[in-house]
N, C-alpha and C positions, 0 to 999 in steps of 0.2 A: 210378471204378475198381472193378471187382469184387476181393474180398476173401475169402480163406478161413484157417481154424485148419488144420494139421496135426496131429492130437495129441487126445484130448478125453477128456485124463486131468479135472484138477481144474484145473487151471492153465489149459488150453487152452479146456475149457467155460469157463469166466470170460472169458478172453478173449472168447472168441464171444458171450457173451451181453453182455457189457461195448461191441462195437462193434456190435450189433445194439439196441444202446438208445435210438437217435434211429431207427430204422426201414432200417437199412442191413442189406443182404440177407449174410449171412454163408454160406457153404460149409465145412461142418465133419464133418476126416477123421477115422475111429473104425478099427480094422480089426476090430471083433469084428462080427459081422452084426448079432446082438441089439442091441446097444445103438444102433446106425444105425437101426434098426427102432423102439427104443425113445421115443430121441430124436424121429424124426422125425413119432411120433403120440404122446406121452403127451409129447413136451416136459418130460423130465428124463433126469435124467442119475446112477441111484441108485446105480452099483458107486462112481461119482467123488466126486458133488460131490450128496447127495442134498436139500441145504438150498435146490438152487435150481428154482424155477419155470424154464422156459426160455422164451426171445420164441419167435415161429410165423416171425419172419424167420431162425432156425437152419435149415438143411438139413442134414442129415450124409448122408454116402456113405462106400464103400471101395474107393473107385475114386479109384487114385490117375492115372489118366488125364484125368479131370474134374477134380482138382485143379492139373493143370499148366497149364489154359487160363487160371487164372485173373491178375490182374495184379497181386496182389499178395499174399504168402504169411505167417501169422504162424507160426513153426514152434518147438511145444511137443512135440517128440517126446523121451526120453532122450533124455541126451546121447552114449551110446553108440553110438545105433541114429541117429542121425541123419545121418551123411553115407551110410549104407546104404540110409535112406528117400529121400534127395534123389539118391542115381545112379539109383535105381530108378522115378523120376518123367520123365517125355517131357521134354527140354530144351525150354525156352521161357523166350525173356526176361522177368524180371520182378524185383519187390522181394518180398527173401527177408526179413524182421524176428524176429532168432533171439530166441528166450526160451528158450531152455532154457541154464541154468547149471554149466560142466563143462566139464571137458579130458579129450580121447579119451586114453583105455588104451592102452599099447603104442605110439603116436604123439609123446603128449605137446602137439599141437597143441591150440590153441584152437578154438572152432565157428568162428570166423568162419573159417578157415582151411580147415577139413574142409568147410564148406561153398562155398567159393571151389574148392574141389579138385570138389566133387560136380558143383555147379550152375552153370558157368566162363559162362553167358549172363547171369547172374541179376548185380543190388547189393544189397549186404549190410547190412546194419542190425541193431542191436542194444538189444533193450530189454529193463532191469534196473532192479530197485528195490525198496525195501520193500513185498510185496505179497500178502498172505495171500487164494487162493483165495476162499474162503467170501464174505470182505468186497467181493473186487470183484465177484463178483456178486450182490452183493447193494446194488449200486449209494453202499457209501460212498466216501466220499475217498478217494483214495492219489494220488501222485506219482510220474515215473520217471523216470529218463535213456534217450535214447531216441538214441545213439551211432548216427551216419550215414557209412558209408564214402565215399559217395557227397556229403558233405558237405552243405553248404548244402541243393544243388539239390535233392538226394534226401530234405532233410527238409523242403522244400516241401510237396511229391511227396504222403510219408506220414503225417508229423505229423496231417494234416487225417483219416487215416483211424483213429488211436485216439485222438484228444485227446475228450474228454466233457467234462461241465458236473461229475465227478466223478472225473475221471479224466485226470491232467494231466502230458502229455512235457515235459520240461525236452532243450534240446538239447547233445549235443555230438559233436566228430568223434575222440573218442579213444576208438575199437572196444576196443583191446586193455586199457584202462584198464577201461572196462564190463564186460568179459568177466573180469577179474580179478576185482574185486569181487564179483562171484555166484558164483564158483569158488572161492574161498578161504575166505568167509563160511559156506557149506555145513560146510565141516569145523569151522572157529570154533564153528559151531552143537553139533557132535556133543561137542566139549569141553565146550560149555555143560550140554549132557545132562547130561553126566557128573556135573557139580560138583551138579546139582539130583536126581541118583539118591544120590550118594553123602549128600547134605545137611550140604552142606560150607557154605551159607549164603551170602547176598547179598553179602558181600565179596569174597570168593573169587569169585563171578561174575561182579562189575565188573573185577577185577582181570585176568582171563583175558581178555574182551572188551578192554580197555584192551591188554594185551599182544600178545593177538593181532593189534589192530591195525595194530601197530608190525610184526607179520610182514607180514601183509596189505600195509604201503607197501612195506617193503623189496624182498617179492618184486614187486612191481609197478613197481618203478626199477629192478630190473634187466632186466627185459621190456620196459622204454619206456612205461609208461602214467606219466600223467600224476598226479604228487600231490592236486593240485586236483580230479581227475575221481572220485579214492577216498577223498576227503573227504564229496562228496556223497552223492547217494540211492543209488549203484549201489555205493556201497562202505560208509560206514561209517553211514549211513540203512540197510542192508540189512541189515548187522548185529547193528544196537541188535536189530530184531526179530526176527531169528530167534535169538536167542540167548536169548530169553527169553520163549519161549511155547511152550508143546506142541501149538500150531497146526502148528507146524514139524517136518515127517518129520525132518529132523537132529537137529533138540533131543529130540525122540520117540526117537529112536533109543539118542540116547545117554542119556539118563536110564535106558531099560532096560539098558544097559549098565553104568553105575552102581550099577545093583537087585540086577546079580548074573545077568541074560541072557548068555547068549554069543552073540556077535558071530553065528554061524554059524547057529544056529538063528534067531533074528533075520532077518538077510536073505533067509531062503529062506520064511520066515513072512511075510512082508511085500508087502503086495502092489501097493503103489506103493513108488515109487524113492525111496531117500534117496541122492539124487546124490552126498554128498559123501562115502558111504563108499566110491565107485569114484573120486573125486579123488584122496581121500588120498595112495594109495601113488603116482600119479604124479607127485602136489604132492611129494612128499619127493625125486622122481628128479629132478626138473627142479630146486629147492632148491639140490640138491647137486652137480647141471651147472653153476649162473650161483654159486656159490658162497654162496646165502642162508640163513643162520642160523633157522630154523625149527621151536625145540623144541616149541611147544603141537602142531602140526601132524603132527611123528615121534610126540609122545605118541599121538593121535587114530591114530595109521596102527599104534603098537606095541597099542593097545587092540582095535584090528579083526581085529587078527591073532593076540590069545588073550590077552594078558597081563592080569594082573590091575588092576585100575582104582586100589584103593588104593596099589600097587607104585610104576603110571607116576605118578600125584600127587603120594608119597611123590622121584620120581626129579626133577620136576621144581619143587619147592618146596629140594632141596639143591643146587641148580646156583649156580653160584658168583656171590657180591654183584658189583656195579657199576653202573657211571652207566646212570640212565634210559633215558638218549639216544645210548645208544652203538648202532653199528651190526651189532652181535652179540647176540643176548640172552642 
């Protein structure tokens, strides 16, 4: 099966160099001319991902007509821009395998959804998991959920096309469960920021990660995903790490928020995506449509939208006592 990236931010180059590591010929989309240029004779990739060497089996183009031929698609674009990049590609059947982590603005859908809308020839796949750029292409370990609509058949199909001797799909068929976990944990992350800008100290950060993960299930039972599938790599494996590393544009982000950055300056300074400060405010609208209890989540969304950092911490450490395990936090 021929095989290409969409995307070849930091995430997307990794992929591509990640399935081009046994010698398999990768198609990898850029839309900047330069860096297509770049990649395709100096074999790196320095605005993204400057730490890596790239294989000579990467090709990149910006031609996304040469990207529709192909049979099977990993697509690391924003989450934003991604059912824009997929109407805008020549319809051809194939397997679409989304990485990118995020629920469209103004929609509230999921990617698997916006992409089902974009690309109506194409099956849908979804892979998520604890996964920091830098590392996988630099060929260590990591693991993932690699959620097949298509079920079974379809992870015949593609499993064989990223599984490595370093790099390992765990299976399963609960898309919307997958698709939770990297949506939700992005924002968990920018909380994490916070509590390591303001140097509120390593309890206060398990405590946040531990709670937030109790949002994380609740909104994911009222969506239909699966508890078992946000236990895993694509949920609460995803969140141990990026809640606690500045490898992570969310934890990044929100530590500078923490520091005393505003929100505003920040995101227009930034030049890759911190996904999860455009979830937010959708996560708190959907939230409050299925009826779920989501205060770390409104914190993160009142913090992006100006408020002061010690304020919202100070508002949610006097929120009223009760049981652990209740269904409201």
């Amino acid at each position: 099966m021929s095989v290409g990236v969409l995307g070849a931010g930091a995430w997307g180059t990794a992929l591509a160099q990640m399935v081009a590591s046994d010698g398999h010929d990768v198609l990898l989309w850029a839309r900047e001319a330069e860096l297509v240029e770049e990649i395709n004779t100096a074999h790196t990739n320095t605005p993204f991902l400057p730490s890596a060497t790239l294989s000579e089996n990467i090709r990149a183009t910006s031609d996304l007509a040469e990207m529709a031929a192909l049979d099977a698609m990993l697509v690391v674009t924003p989450a934003q821009h991604m059912g824009a990049m997929l109407e805008a590609m020549p319809s051809h059947p194939r397997d679409l395998i989304l990485c990118s982590k995020g629920i469209e603005a103004g929609t509230g859908r999921l990617m698997n959804h916006v992409a089902r809308d974009a690309a109506r020839n194409s099956d849908i796949a979804v892979l998520s998991g604890p996964t920091f750029a830098h590392e996988v292409a630099a060929g260590l370990p990591a693991a993932v959920t690699l959620a097949c609509g298509g079920a079974e058949a379809q992870w015949d199909r593609i499993a064989p096309l990223v599984a490595r001797s370093n790099f390992r799909p765990y299976y399963s068929d609960d898309v919307t469960g997958a698709e939770i976990g990297g949506a939700v944990k992005n924002v968990l992350a920018i909380a994490c920021g916070v509590v390591e800008g303001l140097r509120l100290g390593q309890n206060a950060r398990a405590a946040l990660i531990a709670r937030g993960y109790a949002e994380m299930m609740r909104f994911g039972e009222a969506l239909g995903a699966r508890p078992e599938t946000l236990t895993g790599l694509c949920g609460l494996g995803d969140l141990v790490l990026t809640c606690s590393s500045t490898s992570s544009r969310n934890f990044s982000l929100g530590k500078a928020l923490g520091e005393g950055q505003s929100a505003a300056s920040l995101m227009s300074d930034r030049k890759t995506v911190a996904e999860g400060a455009h979830t937010a405010p959708v996560l708190v609208e959907l939230a409050d449509k299925h009826g779920v209890t989501m205060p770390i989540v409104g914190a993160v969304n009142a913090l992006l939208s100006g408020a002061a950092p010690k304020s919202v911490v100070g508002d949610i450490l006097a929120r009223p006592l009760k049981a652990e395990q209740e269904s409201g936090d």
